[in-house]
RODO-2510 file (C-alpha; in nm, 4 decimals, decimal comma):
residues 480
     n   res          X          Y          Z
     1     x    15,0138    18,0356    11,6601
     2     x    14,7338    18,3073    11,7401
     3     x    14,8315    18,4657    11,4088
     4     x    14,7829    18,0975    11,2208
     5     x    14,4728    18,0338    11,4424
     6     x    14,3172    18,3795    11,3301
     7     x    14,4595    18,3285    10,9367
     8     x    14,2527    18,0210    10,9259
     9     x    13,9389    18,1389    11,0614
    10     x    13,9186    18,4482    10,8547
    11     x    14,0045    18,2046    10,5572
    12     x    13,6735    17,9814    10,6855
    13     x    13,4626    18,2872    10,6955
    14     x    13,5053    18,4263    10,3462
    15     x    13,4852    18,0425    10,2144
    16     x    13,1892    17,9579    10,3826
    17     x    13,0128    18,3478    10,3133
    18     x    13,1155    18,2680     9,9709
    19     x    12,9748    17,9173     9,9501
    20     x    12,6352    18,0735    10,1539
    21     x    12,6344    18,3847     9,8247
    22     x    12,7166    18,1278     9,5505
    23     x    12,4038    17,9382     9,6628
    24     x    12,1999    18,1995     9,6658
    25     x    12,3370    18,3315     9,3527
    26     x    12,2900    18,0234     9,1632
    27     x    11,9530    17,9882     9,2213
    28     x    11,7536    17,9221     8,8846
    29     x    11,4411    18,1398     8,7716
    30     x    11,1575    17,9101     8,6195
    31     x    10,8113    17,9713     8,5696
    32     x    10,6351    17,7021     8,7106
    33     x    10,6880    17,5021     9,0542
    34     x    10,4597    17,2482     9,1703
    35     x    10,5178    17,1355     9,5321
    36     x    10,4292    16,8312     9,7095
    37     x    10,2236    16,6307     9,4661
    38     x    10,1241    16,2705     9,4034
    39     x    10,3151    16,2050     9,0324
    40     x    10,1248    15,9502     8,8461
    41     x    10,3915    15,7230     8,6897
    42     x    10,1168    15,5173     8,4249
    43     x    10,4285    15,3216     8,2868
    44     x    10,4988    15,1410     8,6118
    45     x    10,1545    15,1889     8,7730
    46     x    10,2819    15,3586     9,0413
    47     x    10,2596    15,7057     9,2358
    48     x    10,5442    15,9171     9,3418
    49     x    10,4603    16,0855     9,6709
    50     x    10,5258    16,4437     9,7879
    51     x    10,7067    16,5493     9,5129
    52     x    10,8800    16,8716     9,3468
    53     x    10,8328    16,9780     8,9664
    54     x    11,0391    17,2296     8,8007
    55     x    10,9000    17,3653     8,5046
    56     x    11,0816    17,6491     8,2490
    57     x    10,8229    17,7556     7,9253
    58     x    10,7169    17,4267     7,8065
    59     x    10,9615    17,1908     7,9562
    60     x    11,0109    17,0184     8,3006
    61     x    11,3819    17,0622     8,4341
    62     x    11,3818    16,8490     8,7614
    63     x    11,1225    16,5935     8,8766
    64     x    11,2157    16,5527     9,2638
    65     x    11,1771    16,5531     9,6750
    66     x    11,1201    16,8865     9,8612
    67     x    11,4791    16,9850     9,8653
    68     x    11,4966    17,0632     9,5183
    69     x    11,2758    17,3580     9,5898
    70     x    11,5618    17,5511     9,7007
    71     x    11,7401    17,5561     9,4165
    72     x    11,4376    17,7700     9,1838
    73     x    11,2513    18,0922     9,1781
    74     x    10,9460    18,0711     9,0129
    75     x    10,7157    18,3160     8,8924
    76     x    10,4318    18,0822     8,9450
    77     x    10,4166    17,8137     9,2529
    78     x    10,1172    17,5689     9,2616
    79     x    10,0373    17,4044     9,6053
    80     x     9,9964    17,0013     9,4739
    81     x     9,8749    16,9232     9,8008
    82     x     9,6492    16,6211     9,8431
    83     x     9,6953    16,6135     9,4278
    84     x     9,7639    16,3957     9,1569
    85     x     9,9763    16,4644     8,8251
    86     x    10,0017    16,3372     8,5046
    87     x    10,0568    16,3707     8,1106
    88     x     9,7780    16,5256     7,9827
    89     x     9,5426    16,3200     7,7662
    90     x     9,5849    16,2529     7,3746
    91     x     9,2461    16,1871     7,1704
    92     x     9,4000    15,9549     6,8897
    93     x     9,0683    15,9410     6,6781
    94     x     8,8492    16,2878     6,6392
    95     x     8,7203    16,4640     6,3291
    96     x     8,5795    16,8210     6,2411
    97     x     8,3951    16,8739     5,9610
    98     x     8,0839    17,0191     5,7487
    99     x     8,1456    17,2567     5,5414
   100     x     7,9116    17,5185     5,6515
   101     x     8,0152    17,4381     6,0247
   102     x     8,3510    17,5462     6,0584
   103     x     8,3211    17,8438     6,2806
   104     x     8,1175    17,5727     6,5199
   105     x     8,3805    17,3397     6,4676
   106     x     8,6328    17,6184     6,5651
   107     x     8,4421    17,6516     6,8836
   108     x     8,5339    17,2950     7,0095
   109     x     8,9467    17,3822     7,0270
   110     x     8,9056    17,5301     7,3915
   111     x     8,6863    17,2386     7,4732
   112     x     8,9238    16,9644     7,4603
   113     x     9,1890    17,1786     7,6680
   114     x     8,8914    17,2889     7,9278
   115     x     8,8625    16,8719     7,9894
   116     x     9,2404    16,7425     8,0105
   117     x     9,3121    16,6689     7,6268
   118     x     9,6234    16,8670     7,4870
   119     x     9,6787    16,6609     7,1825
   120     x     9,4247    16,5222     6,9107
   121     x     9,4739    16,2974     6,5905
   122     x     9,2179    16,4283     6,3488
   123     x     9,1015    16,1740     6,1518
   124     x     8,9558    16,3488     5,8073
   125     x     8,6902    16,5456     5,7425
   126     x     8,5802    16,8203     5,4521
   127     x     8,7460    17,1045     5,6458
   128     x     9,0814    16,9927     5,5918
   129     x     9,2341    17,3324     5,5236
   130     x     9,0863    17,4669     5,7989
   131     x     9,2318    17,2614     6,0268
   132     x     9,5654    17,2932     5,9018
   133     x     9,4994    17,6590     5,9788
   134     x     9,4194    17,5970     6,2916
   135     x     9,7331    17,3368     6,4045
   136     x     9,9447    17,5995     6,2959
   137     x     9,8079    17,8733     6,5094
   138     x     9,7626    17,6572     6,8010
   139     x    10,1595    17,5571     6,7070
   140     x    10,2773    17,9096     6,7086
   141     x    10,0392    17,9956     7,0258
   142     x     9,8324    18,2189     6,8247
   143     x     9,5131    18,0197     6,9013
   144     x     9,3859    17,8627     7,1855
   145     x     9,3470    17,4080     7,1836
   146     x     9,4849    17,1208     7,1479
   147     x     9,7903    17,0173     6,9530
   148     x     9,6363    16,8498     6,6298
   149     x     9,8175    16,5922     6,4212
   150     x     9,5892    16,5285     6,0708
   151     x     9,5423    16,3304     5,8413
   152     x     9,3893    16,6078     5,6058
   153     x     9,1441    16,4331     5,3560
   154     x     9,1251    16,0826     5,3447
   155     x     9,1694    15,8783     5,0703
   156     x     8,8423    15,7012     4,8768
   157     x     8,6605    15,5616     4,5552
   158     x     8,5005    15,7357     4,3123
   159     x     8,1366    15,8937     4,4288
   160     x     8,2515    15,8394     4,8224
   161     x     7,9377    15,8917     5,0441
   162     x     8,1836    16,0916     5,2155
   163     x     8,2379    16,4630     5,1618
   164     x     8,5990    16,6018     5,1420
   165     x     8,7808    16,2908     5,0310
   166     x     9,0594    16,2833     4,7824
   167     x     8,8677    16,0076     4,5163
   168     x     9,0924    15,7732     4,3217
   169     x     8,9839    15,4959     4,0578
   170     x     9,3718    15,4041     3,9622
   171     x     9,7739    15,4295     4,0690
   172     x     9,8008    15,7143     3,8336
   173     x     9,5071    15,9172     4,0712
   174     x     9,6452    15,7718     4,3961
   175     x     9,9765    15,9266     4,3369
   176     x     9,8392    16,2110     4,2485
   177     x     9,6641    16,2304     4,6007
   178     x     9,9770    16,1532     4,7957
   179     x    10,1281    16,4255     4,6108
   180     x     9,8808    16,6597     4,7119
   181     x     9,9236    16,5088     5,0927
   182     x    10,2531    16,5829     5,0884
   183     x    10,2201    16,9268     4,9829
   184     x     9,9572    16,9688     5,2790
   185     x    10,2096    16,8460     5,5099
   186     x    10,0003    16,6081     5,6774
   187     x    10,0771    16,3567     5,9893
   188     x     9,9585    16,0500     5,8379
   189     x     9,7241    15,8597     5,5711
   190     x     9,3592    15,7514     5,6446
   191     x     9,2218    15,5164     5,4212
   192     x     8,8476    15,4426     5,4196
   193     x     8,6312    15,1624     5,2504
   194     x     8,2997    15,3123     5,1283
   195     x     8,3808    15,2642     4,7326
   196     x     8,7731    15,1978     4,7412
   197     x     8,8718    14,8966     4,5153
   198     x     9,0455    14,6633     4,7924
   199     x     9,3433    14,6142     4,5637
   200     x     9,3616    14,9781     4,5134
   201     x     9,3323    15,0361     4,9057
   202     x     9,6309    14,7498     4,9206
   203     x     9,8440    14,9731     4,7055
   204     x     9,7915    15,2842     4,8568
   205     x     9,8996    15,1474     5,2081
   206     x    10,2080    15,0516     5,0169
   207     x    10,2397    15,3581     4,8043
   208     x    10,1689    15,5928     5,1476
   209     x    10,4265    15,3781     5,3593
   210     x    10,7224    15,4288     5,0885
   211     x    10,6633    15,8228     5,1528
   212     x    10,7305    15,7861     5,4785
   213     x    10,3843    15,7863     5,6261
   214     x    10,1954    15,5894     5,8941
   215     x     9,8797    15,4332     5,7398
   216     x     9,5345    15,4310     5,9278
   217     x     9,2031    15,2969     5,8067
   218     x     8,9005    15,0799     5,7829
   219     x     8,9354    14,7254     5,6454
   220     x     8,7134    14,6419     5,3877
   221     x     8,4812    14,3177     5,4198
   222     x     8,6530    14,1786     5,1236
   223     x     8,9629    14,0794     5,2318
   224     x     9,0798    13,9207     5,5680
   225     x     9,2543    14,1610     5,7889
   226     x     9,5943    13,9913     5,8047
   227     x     9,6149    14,1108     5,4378
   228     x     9,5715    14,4699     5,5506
   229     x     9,8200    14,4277     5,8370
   230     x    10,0426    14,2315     5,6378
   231     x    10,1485    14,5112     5,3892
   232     x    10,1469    14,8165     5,6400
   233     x     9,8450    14,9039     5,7722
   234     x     9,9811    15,0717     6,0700
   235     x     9,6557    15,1121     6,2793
   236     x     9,3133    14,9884     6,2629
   237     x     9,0526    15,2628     6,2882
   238     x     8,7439    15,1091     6,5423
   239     x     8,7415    14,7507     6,6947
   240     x     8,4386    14,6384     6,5238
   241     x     8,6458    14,5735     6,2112
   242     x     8,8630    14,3120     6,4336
   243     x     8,5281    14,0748     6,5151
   244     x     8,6035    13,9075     6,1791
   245     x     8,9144    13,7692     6,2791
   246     x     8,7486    13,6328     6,5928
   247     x     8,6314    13,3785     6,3705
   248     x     8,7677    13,0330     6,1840
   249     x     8,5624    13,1098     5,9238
   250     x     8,7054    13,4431     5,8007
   251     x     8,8577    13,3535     5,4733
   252     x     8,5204    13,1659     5,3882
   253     x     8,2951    13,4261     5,4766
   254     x     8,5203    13,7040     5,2901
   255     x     8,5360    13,5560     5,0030
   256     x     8,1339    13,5425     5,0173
   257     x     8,1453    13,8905     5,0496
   258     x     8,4135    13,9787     4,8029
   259     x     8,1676    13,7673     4,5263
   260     x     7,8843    13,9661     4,6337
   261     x     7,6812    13,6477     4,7635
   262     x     7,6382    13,7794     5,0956
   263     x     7,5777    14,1474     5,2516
   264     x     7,7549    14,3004     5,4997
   265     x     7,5038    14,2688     5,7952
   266     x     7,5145    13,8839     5,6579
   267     x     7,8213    13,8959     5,6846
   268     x     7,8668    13,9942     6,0275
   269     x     7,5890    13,7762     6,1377
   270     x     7,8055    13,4923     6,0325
   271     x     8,1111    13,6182     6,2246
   272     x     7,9266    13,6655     6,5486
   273     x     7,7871    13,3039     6,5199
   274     x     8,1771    13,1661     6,4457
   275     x     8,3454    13,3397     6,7424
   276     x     8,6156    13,1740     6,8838
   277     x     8,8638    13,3388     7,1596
   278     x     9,1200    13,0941     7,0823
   279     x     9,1222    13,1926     6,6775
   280     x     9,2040    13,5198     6,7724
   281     x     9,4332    13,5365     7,0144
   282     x     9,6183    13,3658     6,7579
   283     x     9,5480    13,5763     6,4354
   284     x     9,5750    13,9180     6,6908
   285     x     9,9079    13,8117     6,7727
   286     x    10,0229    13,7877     6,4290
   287     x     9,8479    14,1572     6,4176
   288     x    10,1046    14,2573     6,6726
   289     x    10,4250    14,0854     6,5186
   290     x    10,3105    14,3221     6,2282
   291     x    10,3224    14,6716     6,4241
   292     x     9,9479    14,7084     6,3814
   293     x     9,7951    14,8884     6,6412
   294     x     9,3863    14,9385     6,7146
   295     x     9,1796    15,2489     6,8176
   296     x     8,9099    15,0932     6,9689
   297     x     8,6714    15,4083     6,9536
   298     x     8,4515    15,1892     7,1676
   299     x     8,2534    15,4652     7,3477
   300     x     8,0865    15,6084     7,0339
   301     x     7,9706    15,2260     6,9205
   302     x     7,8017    15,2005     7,2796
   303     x     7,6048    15,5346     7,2806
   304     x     7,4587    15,4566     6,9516
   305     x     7,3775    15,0675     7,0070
   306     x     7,2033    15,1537     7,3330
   307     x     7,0149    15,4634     7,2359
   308     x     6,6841    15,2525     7,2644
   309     x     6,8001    15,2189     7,6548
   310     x     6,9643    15,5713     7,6911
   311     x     6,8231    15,8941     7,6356
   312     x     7,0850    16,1517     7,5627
   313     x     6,8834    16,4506     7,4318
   314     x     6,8950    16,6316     7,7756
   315     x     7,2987    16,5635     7,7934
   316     x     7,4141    16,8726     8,0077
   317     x     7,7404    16,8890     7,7955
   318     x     7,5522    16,9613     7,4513
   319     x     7,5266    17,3552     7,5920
   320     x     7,9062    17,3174     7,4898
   321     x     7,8338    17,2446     7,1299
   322     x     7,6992    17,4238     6,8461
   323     x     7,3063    17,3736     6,7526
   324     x     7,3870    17,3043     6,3708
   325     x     7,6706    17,0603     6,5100
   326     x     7,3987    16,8878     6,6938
   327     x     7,1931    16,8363     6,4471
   328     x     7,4443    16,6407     6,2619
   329     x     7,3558    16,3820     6,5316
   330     x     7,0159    16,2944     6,3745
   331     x     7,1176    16,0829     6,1402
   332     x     7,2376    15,8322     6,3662
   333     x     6,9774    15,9148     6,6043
   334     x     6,7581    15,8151     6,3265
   335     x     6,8646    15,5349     6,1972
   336     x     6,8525    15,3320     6,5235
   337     x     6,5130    15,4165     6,6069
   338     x     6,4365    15,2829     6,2987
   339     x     6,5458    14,9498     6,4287
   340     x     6,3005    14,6951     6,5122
   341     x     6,3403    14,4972     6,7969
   342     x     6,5392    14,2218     6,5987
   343     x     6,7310    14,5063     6,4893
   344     x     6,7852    14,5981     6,8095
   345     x     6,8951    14,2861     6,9540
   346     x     7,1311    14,2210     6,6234
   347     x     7,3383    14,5778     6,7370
   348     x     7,3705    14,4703     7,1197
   349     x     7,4606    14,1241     7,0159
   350     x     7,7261    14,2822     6,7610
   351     x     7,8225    14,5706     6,9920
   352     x     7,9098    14,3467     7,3271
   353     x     8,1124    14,0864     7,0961
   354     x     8,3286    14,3545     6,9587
   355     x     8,3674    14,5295     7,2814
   356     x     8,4904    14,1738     7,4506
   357     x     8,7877    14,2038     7,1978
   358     x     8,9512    14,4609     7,4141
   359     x     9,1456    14,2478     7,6570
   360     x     9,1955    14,0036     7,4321
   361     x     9,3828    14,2326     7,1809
   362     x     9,5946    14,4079     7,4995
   363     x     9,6953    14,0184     7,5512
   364     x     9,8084    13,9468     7,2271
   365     x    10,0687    14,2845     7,2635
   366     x     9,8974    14,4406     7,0437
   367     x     9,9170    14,8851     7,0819
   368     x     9,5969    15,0092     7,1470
   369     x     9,5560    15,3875     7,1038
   370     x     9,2599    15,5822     7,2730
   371     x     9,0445    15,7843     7,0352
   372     x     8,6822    15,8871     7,0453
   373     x     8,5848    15,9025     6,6927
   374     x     8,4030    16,2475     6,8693
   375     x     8,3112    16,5234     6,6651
   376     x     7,9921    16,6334     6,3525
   377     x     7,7607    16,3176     6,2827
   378     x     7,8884    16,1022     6,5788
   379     x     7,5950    16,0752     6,8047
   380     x     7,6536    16,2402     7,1731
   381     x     8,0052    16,1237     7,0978
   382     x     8,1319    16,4683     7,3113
   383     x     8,4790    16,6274     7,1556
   384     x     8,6692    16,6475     7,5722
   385     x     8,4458    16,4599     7,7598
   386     x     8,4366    16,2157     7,5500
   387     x     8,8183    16,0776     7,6052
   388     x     8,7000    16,0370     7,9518
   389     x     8,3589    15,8483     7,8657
   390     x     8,6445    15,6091     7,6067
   391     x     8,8679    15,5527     7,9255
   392     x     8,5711    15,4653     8,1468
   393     x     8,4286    15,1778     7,8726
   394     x     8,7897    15,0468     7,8495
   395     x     8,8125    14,9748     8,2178
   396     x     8,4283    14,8022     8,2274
   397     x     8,5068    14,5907     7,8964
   398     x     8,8264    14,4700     8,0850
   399     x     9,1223    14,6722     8,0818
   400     x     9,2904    14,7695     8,3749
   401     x     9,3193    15,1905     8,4490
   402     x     9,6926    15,1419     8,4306
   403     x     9,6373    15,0139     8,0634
   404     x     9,3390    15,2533     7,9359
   405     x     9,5868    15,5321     8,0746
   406     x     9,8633    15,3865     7,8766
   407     x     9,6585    15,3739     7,5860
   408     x     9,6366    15,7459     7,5586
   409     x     9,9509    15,9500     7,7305
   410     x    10,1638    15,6610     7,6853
   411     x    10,0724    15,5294     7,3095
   412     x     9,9354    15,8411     7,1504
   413     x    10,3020    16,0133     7,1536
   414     x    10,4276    15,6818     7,0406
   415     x    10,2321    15,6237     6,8087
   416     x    10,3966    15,9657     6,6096
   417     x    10,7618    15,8828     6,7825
   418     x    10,7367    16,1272     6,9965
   419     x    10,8333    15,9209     7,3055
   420     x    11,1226    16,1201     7,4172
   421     x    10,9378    16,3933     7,4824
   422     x    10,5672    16,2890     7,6180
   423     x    10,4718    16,0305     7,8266
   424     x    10,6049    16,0509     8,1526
   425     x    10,6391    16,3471     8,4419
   426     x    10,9659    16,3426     8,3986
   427     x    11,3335    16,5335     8,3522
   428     x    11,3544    16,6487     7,9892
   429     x    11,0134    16,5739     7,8924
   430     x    10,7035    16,8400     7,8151
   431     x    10,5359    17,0070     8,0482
   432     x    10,2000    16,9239     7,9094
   433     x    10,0737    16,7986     8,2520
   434     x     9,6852    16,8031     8,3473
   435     x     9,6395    16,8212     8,7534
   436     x     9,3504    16,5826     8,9178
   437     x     9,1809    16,5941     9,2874
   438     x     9,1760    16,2141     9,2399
   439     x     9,4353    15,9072     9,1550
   440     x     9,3340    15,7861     8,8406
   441     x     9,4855    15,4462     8,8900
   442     x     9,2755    15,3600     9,1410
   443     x     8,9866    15,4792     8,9973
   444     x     8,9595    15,6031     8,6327
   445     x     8,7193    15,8225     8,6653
   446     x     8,9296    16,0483     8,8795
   447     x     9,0604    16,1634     8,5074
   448     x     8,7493    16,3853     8,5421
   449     x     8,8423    16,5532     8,8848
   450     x     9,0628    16,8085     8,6861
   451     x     9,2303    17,0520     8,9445
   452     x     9,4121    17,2569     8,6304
   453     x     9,5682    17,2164     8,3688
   454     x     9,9443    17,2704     8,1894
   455     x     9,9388    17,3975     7,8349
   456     x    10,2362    17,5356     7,6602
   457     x    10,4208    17,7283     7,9386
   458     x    10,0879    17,8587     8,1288
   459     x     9,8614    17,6716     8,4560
   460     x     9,5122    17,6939     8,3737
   461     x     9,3337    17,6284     8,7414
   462     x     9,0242    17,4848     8,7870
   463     x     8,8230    17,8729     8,8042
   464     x     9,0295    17,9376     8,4628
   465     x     8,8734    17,5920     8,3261
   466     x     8,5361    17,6684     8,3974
   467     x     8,5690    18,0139     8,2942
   468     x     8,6160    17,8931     7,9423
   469     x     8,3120    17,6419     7,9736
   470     x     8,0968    17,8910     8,1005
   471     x     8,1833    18,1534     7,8409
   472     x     8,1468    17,8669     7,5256
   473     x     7,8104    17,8094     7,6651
   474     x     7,7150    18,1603     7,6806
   475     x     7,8414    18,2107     7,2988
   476     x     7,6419    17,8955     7,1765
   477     x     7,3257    17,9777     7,3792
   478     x     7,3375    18,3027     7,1103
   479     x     7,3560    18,0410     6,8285
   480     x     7,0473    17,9247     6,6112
***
């Protein structure tokens, strides 16, 4: 019996010392862990507390409580503490361009990663090429910012006021342009409305959407924009463009426009004095039954309609941008204190009705994406900050933070069906995470109280954040 007795606690011993070695044998090597931090779950407007994030290169592994820990090794370990955690942010509408400003333009990459924004959806400029260049170096990690998706040049009419788009006057030059898109490998089709025939704009949503492309763009004053929705327009580029179907007189007054009897600033002046809530709630909805989704770019629209109110020259983030860059701002800068002070009162009026669309179009279900329109020409319109200054307007013109969140981690990836991977802190998604001292569903602001920052495979803290800042200032204050 002794002999049994002594068989079966040696037997114990070597199980249980081989258990104790297989655990400690099996633990994993990563390169990031995060302990004890506040996920932010923007989906389900929630926060996980105290909680555990595995990360290996680029990808998170295990989302979990504190017992995880035990099972990972990681070269770095960040104290979450008292923090918050989230997707970083996705600008869905930003440009670069001027041709003789692309080295400034280069300059503004590290800026949108120094301020929380790892993705950006350039929408067209005349440096198209160069910012190809530069999404593939950023892709392959050979240069430092954000993850651009592009548009490349946009297409126009003949003698566009614009510089760098692809000009078409027929089907035979429109598929011309898409072939040269395709070649370029871009992410989508913009479509403007400066000199583009509006039956020539309705083909080449069709033409772009048979080639597999989303479809972006203005809407031109001459048709209604359940025409443009209709047959594909996947996204409507700024939310003053949606004011006309706020009104039961939108067929009437576009057709005024279409047979030149009215101008545009007529135009809208008849819209604003039609506006009627329940008209668009129900045209909107038809909007969303479509697919098409808004980008709002709301922030930009304010600066410039309340520049008589707001003095911006003395901005303490313009030591982050390039002096020639600046000075693409006069233009705007110009033209509104050129207003008089019916002029003045005509932008508010038109500003503050297009800007009380907001909620109504997040009723309707319709997906609203959060871009800034920042970048050259657009008036202290700042490429970084300004995703925070768009997600600040959202909430005072009557979104929730939940939903101006949404409209950026959440519908940017979407938006590109990239859903499965962005979105959420989460098990099998990308670790492209930005770290906050502050929970930004309580208070959206707190998207400003960056703590660090996760950017393909490497934590950027808060000293390594304003390292950058400080040394782009420095560079530019060497600029003429």
């Amino acid at each position: 019996m002794k002999h049994l007795l002594l068989a079966f606690t040696v037997t114990l011993f070597t199980i249980t010392s081989f258990a104790q070695k297989s655990s400690i044998n099996s633990t994993k090597n990563i390169d990031i862990l995060i302990k004890n931090i506040n996920v932010v779950d923007v989906e389900h407007n929630t926060i996980h507390e105290h909680q555990t994030i595995a990360i290996v290169k680029d990808n998170i592994i295990a989302v979990g409580n504190a017992a995880i820990q035990q099972k990972y090794k990681a070269t770095n370990i960040i104290n979450g503490t008292g923090k918050y955690i989230m997707p970083s942010l996705w600008d869905m509408h930003v440009h670069f361009g001027g041709d003789t400003l692309v080295a400034e333009n280069k300059m503004l990459l590290p800026l949108y990663i120094a301020m929380g924004v790892s993705h950006v959806r350039d929408c067209a400029g005349d440096i198209s090429l160069d910012v190809l260049n530069w999404k593939d170096s950023i892709n392959k990690q050979q240069l430092f910012g954000p993850t651009i998706f592009t548009s490349g040049p946009k297409l126009e009419g003949p003698k566009s006021i614009w510089p760098g788009d692809l000009e078409i006057a027929n089907e035979a030059e429109l598929k011309i342009a898409l072939d040269s898109l395709q070649k370029l490998k871009v992410d989508f089709v913009k479509i403007t409305d400066n000199t583009l025939d509006p039956e020539l704009f309705l083909k080449s949503i069709i033409a772009a959407r048979k080639r597999g492309w989303k479809v972006t763009g203005h809407a031109p004053a001459t048709m209604t924009i359940e025409t443009f929705s209709k047959n594909g327009l996947s996204a409507i580029e700024h939310i003053g463009y949606l004011s006309r179907s706020a009104s039961d007189k939108e067929e009437e007054i576009t057709k005024l426009k279409a047979d030149g009897k009215i101008s545009s600033k007529e135009a809208t002046a008849l819209y604003l004095n039609s506006f009627d809530s329940t008209i668009a709630m129900e045209k909107f909805k038809q909007l969303a039954l479509n697919g098409t989704a808004v980008v709002p770019t709301i922030n930009g629209s304010y600066v410039t309609t309340y520049l008589d109110i707001n003095d911006h020259k003395q901005d303490d983030y313009l030591k982050y941008l390039g002096p020639a860059l600046k000075r693409t701002y006069n233009w705007r800068v110009q033209r509104a204190a050129n207003d008089d002070a019916a002029g003045i009162q005509f932008r508010h009026k038109n500003f503050e009705a297009s800007a009380s669309l907001l909620p109504l179009l997040y009723k309707a279900g319709i997906t609203i994406l959060a871009g800034t329109d920042a970048g050259y020409l657009n008036s202290f319109n700042y490429p970084g900050k300004g995703m925070h200054d768009e997600l600040a307007i959202m909430v005072k013109y009557g979104l929730s933070p939940q939903q101006a969140l949404a409209s950026s981690i959440i519908n940017g990836p979407a938006f590109f069906n990239l859903s499965a991977q962005f979105g959420s802190v989460a098990k099998g998604k990308k670790a492209e995470l930005l770290l906050l001292n502050g929970n930004p569903l309580l208070a959206i602001q707190n998207t400003e109280k960056i703590a660090g920052i996760i950017r393909q495979g490497k934590y950027y803290d808060k000293k390594d954040l304003d390292l950058i800042l400080s040394n782009l200032a420095t560079v530019i204050s060497g600029l003429k």
